[in-house]
Structures are given as structure tokens and as C-alpha cells.
N, C-alpha and C positions, 0 to 999 in steps of 0.2 A: 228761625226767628231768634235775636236776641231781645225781646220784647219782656215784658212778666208773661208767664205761664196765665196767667187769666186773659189778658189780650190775645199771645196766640190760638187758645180757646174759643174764645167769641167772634174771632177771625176766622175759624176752621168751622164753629158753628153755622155762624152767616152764608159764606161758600155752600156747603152742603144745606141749608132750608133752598139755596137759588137754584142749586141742583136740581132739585127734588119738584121745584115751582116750574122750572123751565122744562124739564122733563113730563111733569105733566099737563102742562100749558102743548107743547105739541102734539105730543099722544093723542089730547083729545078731540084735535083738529085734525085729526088721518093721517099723521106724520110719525113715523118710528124712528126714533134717536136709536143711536146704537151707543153703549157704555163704551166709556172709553179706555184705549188700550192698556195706558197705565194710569198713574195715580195722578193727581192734577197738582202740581207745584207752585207756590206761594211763598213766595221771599217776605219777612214782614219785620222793619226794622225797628229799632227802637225811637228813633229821633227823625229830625228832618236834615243833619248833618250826613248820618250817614248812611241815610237812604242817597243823600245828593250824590256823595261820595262813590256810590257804585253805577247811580242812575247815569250819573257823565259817561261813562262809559259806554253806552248803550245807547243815549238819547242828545248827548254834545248840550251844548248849552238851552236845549229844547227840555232838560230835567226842571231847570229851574220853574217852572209855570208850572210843570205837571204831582197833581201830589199818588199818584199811581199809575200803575201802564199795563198793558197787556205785550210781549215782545213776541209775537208772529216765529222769528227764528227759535227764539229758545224754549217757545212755548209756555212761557213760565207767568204769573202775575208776579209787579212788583211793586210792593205800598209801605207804608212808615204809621206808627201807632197815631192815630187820628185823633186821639183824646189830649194830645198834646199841644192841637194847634189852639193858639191865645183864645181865639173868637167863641172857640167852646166850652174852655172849662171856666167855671165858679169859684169862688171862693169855698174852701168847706169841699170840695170835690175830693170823693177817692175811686180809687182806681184798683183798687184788690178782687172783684168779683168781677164776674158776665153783670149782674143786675147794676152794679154798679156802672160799669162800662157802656151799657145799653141806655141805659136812663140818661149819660150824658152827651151820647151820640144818636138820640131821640128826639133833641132837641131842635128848634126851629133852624137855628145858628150853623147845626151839621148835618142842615138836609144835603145842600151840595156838597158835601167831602163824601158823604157814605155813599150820596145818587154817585159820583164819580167810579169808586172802587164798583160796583156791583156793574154800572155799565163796562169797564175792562174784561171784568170777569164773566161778562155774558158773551164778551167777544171770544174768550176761553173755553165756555162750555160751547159755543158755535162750531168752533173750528174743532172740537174733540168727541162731540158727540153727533157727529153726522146730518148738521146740519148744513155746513159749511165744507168747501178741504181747504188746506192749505195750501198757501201759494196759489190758489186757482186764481182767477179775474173776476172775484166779485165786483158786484157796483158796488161802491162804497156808501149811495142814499141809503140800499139796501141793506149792507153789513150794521151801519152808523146807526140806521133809523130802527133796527129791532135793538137793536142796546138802547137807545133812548125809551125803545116802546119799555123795555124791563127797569131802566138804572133808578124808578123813584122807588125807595126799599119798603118796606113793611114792618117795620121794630117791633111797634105793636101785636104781633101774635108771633108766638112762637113757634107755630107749625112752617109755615112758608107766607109767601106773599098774596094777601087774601083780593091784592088788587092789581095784579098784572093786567097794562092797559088799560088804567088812570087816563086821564088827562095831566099831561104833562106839563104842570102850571107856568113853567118859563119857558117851554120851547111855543106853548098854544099865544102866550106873551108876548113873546119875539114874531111869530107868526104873522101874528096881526098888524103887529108894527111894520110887517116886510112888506104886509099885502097889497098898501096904495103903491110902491112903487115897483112892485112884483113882474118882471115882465111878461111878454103875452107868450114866448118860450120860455120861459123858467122847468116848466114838464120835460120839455123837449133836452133841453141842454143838461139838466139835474140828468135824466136819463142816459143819454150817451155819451157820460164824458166825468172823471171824476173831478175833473179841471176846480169847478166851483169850492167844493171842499176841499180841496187842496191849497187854494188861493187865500191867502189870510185879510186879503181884503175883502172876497164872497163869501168867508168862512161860515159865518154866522148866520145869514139868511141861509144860507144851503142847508143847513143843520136842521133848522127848524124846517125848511120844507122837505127835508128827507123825514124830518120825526112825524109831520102832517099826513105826508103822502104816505107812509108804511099804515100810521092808523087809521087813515081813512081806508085803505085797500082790505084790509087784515078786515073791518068790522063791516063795512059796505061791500065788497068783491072775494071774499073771505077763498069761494072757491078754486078763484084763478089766480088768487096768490099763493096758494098752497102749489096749483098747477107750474107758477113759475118758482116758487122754491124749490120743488122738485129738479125743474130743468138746473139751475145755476148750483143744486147738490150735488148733481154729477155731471159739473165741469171737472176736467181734468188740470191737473196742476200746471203752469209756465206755461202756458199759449194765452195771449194776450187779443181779448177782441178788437177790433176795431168800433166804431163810432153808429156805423152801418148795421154791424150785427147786436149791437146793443138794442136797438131802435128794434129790430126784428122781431128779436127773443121779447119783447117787452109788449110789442104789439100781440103778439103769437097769443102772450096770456088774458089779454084785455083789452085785444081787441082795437083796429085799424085808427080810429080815431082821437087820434092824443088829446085834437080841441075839445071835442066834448066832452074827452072824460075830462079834462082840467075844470071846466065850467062847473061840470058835476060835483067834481074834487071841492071847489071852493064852497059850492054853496053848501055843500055837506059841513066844513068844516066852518063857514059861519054859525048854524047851529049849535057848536059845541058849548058847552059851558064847563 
């Protein structure tokens, strides 16, 4: 970090309570993480210059939109001191403590900069602690949609997050907005194909329906999502599914009928508040 020692503190803080949350959010759904092999790294810059400055490198002019990232090769998170951007700070703001720091990134204004950094960083603890491997052929609703399930943070207690799988107020938002013109494969194609999240025109409806379908499965089918995490833990690295075996592995854990479960899916997630 070239940051103040009190920001990279409350940055090293934060990390380790998500740790600690994520770790024991699977545990105690029959899922054993395994600690990871080394120490987890965190680049944390002082500014938004020269965060950019390194980000190009890395992400090409895809840095500019992003205010933190997770990089798959390097394994590493990288983010810039978040109490800098305009939208957050006060008049009268300082910045010398955790409490102080906390309190101004607690605010309404820095829900989405903090939800952003904790979802990267969940994709981090995925891929490092056995739930994920790397490089393997995750689905990407799947990898995307448990970082959304974790990325709304918890300021308010200091032990960890007292509310892992919330309701996600802008992705259940977006949701809703997707749903009259939502198509009648949306299940099907979200499933075998990372196409849609990829697409910057499907971007955003896919996002929300990957954050939908993960919470409705995890709280509604709890057991055969654990069964298909299991299977897609121990995929093997560079082999690449096809479209076919996607559909399979996905029926395998929940069973032959995508229509129905979609039906199910919605009217579950009508309910939600």
C-alpha cells in the first residue's frame, strides 16, 4: 500500500472479518474450505491516478469503469483508497483512524464502492480457499452470482457480516425490471453459456438473474446446490465444457426439468422483499 497506515489497516481489517464470514457461511452448510496456501495479496493505492496507472496494464482501458478487481493470473486484489472518491467525503471529514474511515465509508453514498471491493475479494477467497480452482470452467452466473450473494458489506458490526444473504436491493431491483421481458429460456441459456454476461448489451439482466437464481437455489434447494458445488470444486483446470455438459451437470443437481424449476424460481422470487 502507499495509502496512510490507517486505510491499509481497515482494508486488511475488512478482508479478514470477509474471511472469517465466508469461511464460516460454508462450513456450516457441509462444505469444508481449505486455508489457503499462502498469504492473500492486496495492492491498495493511494489515489485514483495511480491505481489507473497500474490498472492499464492489466485491464487496457477496461480500468477506467472499474474501481477494484480481482486478476485470476496474478491472484492478487487490486483497489485505491475509497474515502477519496468526491460522492463520499464531507466537509469536516478525516481520515486518520479505522473509526473514522468506517464511518465515512458506512455511508449510504459508499454502499456500491465497498459492495464492489468485497465482491472481488470474494472471488479471491473462492478461488483460494477450495471452493472454486483456478482456471477451471466455472459458470460464470455461478462464480458472479455468490459474489453478489456476499458483496453487500456489514460496517455496522465489527465481528463479521451479521447478514450474508440479504436481499440484494439493486440486483432484486434490476430483477424485477428484467422480468416482463425476461425470456421463456433465460434459465436455459444463463446456464450453458457464459455468452449473456459477457455481452455488454445482456450484461446486466444476466447479472441480476445469476444473483436471483444463486439466492433462490442456496435458500430454496440448499441441498443440491451444495451437491453441484461440490461437482464444479473438483473440476480440473483448462478443459473447457461445452454447452451440452453444462445443461447436464446442472440437471444432475436439480433435477431434469429446467421449465419447472424456472416457474418455481420466479414465483419464489416474487415473494421476496
Amino acid at each position: 500500500y502507499n495509502t496512510s497506515r490507517a486505510y491499509a489497516q481497515w482494508c486488511g481489517a475488512l478482508f479478514e472479518r470477509l474471511y472469517r464470514a465466508f469461511n464460516n457461511f460454508w462450513v456450516r452448510r457441509g462444505f469444508d474450505l481449505t486455508e489457503p496456501r499462502f498469504p492473500l495479496v492486496a495492492l491498495v493505492f493511494a489515489d485514483r491516478d495511480s491505481y489507473d496507472e497500474y490498472a492499464r496494464a492489466e485491464l487496457g482501458e477496461a480500468s477506467a469503469s472499474m474501481i477494484g478487481y480481482y486478476n485470476l493470473q496474478t491472484n492478487r486484489m487490486t483497489m485505491y483508497d475509497l474515502t477519496g472518491i468526491e460522492a463520499v467525503r464531507r466537509p469536516g471529514d478525516r481520515r486518520t483512524s479505522a473509526a473514522q474511515i468506517n464511518a465515512m465509508l458506512s455511508r449510504p453514498a459508499a454502499e456500491r464502492t465497498v459492495a464492489t471491493v468485497i465482491h472481488e475479494a470474494t472471488h479471491q477467497l473462492a478461488f483460494n480457499c477450495g471452493l472454486q480452482t483456478r482456471y477451471a470452467h466455472i459458470p460464470l452466473w455461478f462464480s458472479e452470482g455468490i459474489a453478489m450473494y456476499f458483496e453487500t458489506p456489514d460496517l455496522a458490526s465489527a465481528k463479521g457480516w451479521r447478514t450474508i444473504g440479504a436481499v440484494n436491493r439493486r440486483r432484486l431491483r434490476e430483477f424485477r425490471e428484467y422480468q416482463p421481458r425476461r425470456p421463456a429460456d433465460s434459465l436455459a441459456t444463463l446456464i450453458a453459456s457464459d455468452e449473456r454476461l459477457r455481452d455488454p448489451r445482456q450484461a446486466e439482466n444476466a447479472y441480476c438473474d445469476s444473483w436471483a437464481l444463486n439466492y433462490f437455489l442456496i435458500r430454496q434447494r440448499s441441498s443440491q446446490y451444495l451437491a453441484y458445488l461440490r461437482l464444479l470444486s473438483e473440476k480440473a483446470p483448462l478443459i473447457v465444457d461445452d454447452e451440452a455438459t453444462r445443461l447436464a451437470e446442472f440437471r444432475q443437481a436439480f433435477g431434469q426439468d429446467l421449465e419447472a424449476l424456472d416457474a418455481e424460481f420466479i414465483k419464489a422470487m416474487s415473494k421476496v422483499q
